[in-house]
PyMOL Python script that loads the backbone (N, CA, C, O; Angstrom):
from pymol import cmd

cmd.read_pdbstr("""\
ATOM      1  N   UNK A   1     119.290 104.600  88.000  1.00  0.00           N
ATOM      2  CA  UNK A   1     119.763 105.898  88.356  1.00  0.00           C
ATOM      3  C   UNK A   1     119.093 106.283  89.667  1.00  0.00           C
ATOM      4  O   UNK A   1     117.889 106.113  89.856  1.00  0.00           O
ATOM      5  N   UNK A   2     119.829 106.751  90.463  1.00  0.00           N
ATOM      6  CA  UNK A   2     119.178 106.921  91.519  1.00  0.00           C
ATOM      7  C   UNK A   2     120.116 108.586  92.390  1.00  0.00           C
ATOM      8  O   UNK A   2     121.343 108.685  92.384  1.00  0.00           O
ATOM      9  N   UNK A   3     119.177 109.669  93.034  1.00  0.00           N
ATOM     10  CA  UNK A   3     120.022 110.952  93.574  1.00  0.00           C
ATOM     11  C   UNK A   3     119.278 111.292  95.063  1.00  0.00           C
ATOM     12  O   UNK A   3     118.281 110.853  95.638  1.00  0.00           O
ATOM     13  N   UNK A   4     120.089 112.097  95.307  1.00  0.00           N
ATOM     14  CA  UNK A   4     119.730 112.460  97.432  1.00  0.00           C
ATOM     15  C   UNK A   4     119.655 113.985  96.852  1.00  0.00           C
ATOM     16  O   UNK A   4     120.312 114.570  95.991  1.00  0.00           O
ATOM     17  N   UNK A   5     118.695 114.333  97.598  1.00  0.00           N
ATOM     18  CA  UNK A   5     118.696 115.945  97.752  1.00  0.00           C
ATOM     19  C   UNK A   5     118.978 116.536  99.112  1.00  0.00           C
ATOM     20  O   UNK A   5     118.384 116.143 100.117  1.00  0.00           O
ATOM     21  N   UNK A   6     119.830 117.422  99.128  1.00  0.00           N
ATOM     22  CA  UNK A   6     120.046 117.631 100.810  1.00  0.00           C
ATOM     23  C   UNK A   6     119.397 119.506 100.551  1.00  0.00           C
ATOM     24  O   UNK A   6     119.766 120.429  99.825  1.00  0.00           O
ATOM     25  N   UNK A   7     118.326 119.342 101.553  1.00  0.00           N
ATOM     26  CA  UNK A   7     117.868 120.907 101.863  1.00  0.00           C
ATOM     27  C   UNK A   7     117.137 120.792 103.384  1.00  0.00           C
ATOM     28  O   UNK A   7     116.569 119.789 103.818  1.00  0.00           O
ATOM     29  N   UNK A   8     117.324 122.261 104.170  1.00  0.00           N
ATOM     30  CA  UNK A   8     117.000 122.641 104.801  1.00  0.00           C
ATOM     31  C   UNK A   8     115.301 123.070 105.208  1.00  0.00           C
ATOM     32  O   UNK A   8     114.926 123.444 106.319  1.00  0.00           O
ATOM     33  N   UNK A   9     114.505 122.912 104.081  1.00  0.00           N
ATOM     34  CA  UNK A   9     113.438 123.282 104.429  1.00  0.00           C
ATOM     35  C   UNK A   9     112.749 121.469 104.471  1.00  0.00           C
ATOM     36  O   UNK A   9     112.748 120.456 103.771  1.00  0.00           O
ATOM     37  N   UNK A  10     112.327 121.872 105.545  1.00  0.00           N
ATOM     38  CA  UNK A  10     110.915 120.420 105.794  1.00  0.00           C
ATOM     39  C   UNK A  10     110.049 120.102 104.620  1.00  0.00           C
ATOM     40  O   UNK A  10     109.872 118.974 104.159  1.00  0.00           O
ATOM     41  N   UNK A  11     109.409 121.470 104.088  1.00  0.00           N
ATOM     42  CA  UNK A  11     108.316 121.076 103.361  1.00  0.00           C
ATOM     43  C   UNK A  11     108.489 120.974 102.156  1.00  0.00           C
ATOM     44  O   UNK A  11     107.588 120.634 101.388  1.00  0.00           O
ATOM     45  N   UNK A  12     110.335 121.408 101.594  1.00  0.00           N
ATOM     46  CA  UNK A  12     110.487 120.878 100.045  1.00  0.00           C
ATOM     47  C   UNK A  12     109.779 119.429  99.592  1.00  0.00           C
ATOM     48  O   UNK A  12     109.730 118.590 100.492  1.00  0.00           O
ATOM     49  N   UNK A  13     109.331 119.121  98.541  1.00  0.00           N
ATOM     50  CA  UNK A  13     109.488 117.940  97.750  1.00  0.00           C
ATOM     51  C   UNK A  13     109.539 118.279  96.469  1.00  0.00           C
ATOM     52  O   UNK A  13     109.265 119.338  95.904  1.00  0.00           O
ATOM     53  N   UNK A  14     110.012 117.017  95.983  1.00  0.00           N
ATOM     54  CA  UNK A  14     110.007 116.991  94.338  1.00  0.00           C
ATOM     55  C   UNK A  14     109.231 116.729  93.954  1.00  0.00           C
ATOM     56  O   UNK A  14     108.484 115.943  94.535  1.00  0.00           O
ATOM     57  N   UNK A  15     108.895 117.339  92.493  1.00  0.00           N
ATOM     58  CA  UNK A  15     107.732 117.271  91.400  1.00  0.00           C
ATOM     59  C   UNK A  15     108.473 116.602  90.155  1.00  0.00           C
ATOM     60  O   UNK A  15     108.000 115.703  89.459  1.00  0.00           O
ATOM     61  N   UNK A  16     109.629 117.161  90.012  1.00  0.00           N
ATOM     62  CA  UNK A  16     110.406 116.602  88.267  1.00  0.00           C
ATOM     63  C   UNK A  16     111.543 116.110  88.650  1.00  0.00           C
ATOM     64  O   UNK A  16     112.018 116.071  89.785  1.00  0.00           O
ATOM     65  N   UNK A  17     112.188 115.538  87.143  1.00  0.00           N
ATOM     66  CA  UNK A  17     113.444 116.299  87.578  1.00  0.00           C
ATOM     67  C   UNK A  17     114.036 115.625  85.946  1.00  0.00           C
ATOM     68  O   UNK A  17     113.577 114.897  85.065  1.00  0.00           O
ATOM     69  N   UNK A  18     115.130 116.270  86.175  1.00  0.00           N
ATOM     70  CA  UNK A  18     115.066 116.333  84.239  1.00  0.00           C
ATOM     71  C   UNK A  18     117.119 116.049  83.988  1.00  0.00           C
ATOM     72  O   UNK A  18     117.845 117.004  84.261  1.00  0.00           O
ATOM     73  N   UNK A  19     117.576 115.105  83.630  1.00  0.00           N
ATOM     74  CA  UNK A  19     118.300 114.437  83.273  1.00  0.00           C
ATOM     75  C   UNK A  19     118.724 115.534  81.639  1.00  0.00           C
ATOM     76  O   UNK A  19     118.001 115.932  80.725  1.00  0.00           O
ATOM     77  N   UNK A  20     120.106 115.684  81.900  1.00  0.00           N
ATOM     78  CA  UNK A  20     121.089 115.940  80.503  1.00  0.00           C
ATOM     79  C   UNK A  20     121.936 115.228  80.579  1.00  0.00           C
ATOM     80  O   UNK A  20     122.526 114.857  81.594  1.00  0.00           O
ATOM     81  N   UNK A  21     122.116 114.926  79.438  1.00  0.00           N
ATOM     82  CA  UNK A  21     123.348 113.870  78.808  1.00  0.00           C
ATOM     83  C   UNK A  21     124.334 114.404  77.599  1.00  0.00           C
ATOM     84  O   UNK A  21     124.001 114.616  76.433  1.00  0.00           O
ATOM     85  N   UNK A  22     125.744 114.575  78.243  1.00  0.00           N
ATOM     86  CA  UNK A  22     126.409 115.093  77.633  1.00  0.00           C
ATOM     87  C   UNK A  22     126.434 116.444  77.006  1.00  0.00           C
ATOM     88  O   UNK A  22     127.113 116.775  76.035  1.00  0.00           O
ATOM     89  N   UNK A  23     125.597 117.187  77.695  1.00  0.00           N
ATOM     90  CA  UNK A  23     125.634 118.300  77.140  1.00  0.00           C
ATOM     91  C   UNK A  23     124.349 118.873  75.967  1.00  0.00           C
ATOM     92  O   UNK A  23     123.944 119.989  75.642  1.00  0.00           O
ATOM     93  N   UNK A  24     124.070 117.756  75.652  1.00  0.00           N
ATOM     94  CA  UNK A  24     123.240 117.875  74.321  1.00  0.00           C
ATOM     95  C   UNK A  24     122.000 117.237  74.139  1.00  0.00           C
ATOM     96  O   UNK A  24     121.250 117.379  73.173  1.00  0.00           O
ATOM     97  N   UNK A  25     121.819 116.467  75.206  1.00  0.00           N
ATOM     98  CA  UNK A  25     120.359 115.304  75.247  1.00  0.00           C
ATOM     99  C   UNK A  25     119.822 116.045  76.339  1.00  0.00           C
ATOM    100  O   UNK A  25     120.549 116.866  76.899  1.00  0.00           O
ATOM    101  N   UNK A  26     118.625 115.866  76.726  1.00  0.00           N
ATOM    102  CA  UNK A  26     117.901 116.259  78.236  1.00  0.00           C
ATOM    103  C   UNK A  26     116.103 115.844  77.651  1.00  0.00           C
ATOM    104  O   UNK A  26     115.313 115.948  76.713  1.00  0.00           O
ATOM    105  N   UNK A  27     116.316 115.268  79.206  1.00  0.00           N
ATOM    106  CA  UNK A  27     114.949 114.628  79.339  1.00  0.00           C
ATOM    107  C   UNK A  27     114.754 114.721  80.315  1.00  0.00           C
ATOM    108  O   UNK A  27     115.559 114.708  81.246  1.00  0.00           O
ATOM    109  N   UNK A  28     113.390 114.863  80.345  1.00  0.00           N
ATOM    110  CA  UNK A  28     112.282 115.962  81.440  1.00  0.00           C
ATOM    111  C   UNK A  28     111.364 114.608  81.505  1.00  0.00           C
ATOM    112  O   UNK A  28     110.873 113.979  80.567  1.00  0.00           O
ATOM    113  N   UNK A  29     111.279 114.327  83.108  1.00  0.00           N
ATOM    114  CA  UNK A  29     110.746 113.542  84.032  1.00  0.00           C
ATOM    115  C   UNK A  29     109.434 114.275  84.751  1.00  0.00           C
ATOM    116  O   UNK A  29     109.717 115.279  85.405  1.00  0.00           O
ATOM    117  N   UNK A  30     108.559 114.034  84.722  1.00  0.00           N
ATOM    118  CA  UNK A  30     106.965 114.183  86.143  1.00  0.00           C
ATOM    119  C   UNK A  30     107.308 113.368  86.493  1.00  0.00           C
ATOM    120  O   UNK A  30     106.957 112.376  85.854  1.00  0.00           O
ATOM    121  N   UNK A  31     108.019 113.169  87.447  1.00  0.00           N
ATOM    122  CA  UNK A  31     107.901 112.067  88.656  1.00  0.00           C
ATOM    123  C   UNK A  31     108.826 112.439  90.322  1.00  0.00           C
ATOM    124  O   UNK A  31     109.951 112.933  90.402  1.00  0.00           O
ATOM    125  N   UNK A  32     108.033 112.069  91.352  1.00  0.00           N
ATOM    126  CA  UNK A  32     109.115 112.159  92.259  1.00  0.00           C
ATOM    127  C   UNK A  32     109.952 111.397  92.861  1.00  0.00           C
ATOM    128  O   UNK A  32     110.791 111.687  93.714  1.00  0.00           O
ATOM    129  N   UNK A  33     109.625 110.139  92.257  1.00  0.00           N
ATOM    130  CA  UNK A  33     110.936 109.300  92.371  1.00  0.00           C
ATOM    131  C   UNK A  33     111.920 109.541  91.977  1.00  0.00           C
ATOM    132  O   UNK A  33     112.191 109.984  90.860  1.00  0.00           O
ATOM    133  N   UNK A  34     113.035 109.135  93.354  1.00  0.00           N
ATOM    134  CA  UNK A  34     114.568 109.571  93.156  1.00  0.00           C
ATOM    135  C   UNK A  34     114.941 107.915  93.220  1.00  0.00           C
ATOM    136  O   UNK A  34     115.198 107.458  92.106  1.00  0.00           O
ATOM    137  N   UNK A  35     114.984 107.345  93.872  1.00  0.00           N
ATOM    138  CA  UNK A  35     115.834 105.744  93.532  1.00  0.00           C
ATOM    139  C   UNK A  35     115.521 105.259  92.079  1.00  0.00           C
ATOM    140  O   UNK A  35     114.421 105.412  91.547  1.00  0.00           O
ATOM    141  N   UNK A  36     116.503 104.713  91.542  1.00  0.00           N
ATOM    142  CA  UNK A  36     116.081 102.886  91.102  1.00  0.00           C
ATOM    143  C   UNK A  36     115.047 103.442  89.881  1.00  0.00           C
ATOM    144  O   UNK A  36     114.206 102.677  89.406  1.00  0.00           O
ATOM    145  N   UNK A  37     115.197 104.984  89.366  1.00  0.00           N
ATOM    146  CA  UNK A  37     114.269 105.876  88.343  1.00  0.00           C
ATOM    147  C   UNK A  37     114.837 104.941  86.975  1.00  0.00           C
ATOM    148  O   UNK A  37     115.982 104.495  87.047  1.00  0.00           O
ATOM    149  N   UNK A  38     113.831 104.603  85.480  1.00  0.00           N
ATOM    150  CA  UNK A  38     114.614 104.430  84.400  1.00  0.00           C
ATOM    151  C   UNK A  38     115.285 105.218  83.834  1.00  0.00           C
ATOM    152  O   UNK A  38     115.209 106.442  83.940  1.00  0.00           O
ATOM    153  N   UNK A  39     115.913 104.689  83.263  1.00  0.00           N
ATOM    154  CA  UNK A  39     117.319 105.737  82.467  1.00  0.00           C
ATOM    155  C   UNK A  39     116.658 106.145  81.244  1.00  0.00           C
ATOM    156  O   UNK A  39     116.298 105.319  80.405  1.00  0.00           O
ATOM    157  N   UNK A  40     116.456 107.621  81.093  1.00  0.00           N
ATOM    158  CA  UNK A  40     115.642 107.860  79.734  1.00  0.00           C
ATOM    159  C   UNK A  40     116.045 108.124  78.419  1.00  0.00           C
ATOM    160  O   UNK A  40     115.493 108.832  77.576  1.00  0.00           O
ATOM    161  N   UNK A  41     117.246 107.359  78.334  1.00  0.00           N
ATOM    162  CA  UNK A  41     118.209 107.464  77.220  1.00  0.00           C
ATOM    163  C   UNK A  41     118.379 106.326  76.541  1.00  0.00           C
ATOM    164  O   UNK A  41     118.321 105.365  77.308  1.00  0.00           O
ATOM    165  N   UNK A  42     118.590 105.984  75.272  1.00  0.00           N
ATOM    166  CA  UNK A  42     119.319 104.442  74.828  1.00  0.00           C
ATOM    167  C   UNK A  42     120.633 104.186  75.921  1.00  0.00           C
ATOM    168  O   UNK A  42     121.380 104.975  76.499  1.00  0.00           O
ATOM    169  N   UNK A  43     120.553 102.984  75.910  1.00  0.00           N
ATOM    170  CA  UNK A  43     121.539 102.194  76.683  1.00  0.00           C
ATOM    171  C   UNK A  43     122.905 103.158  76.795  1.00  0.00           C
ATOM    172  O   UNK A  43     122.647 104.347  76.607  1.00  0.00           O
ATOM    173  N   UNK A  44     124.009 102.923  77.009  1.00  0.00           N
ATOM    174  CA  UNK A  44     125.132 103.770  77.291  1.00  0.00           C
ATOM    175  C   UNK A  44     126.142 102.238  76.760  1.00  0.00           C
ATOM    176  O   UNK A  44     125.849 101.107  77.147  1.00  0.00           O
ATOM    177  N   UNK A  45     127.205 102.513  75.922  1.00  0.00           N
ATOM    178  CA  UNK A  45     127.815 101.654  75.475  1.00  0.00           C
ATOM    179  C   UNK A  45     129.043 101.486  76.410  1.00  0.00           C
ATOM    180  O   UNK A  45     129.680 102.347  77.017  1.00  0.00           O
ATOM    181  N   UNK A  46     129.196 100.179  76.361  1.00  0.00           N
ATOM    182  CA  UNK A  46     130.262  99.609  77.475  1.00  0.00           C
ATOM    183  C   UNK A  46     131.614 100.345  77.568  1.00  0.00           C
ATOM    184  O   UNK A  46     132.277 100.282  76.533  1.00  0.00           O
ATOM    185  N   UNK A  47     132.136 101.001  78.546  1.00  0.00           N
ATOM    186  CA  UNK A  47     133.455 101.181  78.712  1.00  0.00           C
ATOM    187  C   UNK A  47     133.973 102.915  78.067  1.00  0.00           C
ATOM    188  O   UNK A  47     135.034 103.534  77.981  1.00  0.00           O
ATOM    189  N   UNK A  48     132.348 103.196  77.680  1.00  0.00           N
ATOM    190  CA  UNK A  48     132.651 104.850  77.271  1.00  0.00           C
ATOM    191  C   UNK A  48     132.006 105.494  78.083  1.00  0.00           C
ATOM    192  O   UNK A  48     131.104 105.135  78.839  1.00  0.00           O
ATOM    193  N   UNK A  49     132.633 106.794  77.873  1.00  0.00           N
ATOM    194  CA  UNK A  49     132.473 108.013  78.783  1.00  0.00           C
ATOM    195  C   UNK A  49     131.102 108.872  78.539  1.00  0.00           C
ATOM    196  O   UNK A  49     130.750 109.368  77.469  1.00  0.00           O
ATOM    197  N   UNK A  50     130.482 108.922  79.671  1.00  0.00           N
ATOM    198  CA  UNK A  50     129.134 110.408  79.417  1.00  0.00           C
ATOM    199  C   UNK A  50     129.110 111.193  80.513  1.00  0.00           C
ATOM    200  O   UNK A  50     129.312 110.664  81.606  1.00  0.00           O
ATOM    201  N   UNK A  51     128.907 112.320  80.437  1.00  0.00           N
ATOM    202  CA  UNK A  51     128.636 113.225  81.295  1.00  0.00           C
ATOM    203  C   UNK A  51     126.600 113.544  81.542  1.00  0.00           C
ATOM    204  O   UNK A  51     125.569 113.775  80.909  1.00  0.00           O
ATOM    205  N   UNK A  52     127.055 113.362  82.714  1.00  0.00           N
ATOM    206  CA  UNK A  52     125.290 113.101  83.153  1.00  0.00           C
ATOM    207  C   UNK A  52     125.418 114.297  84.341  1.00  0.00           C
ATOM    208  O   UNK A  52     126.277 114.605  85.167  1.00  0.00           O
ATOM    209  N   UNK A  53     124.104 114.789  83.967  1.00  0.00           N
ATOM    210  CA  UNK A  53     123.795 115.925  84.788  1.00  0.00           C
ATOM    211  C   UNK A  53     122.242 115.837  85.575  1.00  0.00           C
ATOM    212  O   UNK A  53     121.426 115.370  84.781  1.00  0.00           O
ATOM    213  N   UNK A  54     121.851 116.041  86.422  1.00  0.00           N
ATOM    214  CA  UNK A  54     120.381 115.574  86.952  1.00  0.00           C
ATOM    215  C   UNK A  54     120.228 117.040  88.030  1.00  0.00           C
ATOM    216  O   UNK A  54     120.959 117.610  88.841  1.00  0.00           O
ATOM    217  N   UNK A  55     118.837 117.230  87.489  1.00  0.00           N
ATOM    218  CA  UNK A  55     117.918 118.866  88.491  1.00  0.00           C
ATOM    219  C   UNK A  55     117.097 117.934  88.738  1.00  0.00           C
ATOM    220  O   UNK A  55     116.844 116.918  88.092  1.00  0.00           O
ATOM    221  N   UNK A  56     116.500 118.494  90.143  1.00  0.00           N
ATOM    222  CA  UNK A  56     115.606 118.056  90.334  1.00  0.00           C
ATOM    223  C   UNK A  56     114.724 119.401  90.774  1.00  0.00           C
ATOM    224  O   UNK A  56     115.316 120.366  91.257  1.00  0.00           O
ATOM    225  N   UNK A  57     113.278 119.417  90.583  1.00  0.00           N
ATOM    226  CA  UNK A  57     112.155 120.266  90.847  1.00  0.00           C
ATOM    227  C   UNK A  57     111.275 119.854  91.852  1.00  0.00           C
ATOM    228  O   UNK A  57     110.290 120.538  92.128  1.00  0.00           O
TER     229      UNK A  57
END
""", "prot")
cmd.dss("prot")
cmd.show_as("cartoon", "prot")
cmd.util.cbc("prot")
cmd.orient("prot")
């Protein structure tokens, strides 16, 4: 999993950032890695649908 943040201020950075799944799962990350992050969910089964949502802090 990997996300871009686009902002205007220089001195933003990230501290978290916290992953929902489908509406009903969410998992809360300390980290400021944005690339190539693990997926903090069981696997995702082949060829079905999820709705993934990602904040970052």
């Amino acid at each position: 999993m990997s996300c871009q943040v686009r902002t205007d201020d220089p001195a933003w950075r990230q501290t978290s950032h916290e992953v929902e799944l489908d509406g009903d799962e969410t998992a809360h990350v300390d980290s400021a890695e944005r690339g190539l992050v693990p997926w903090p969910f069981a696997p995702l089964i082949s060829h079905s649908g999820a709705s993934v949502r990602i904040r970052v802090a």
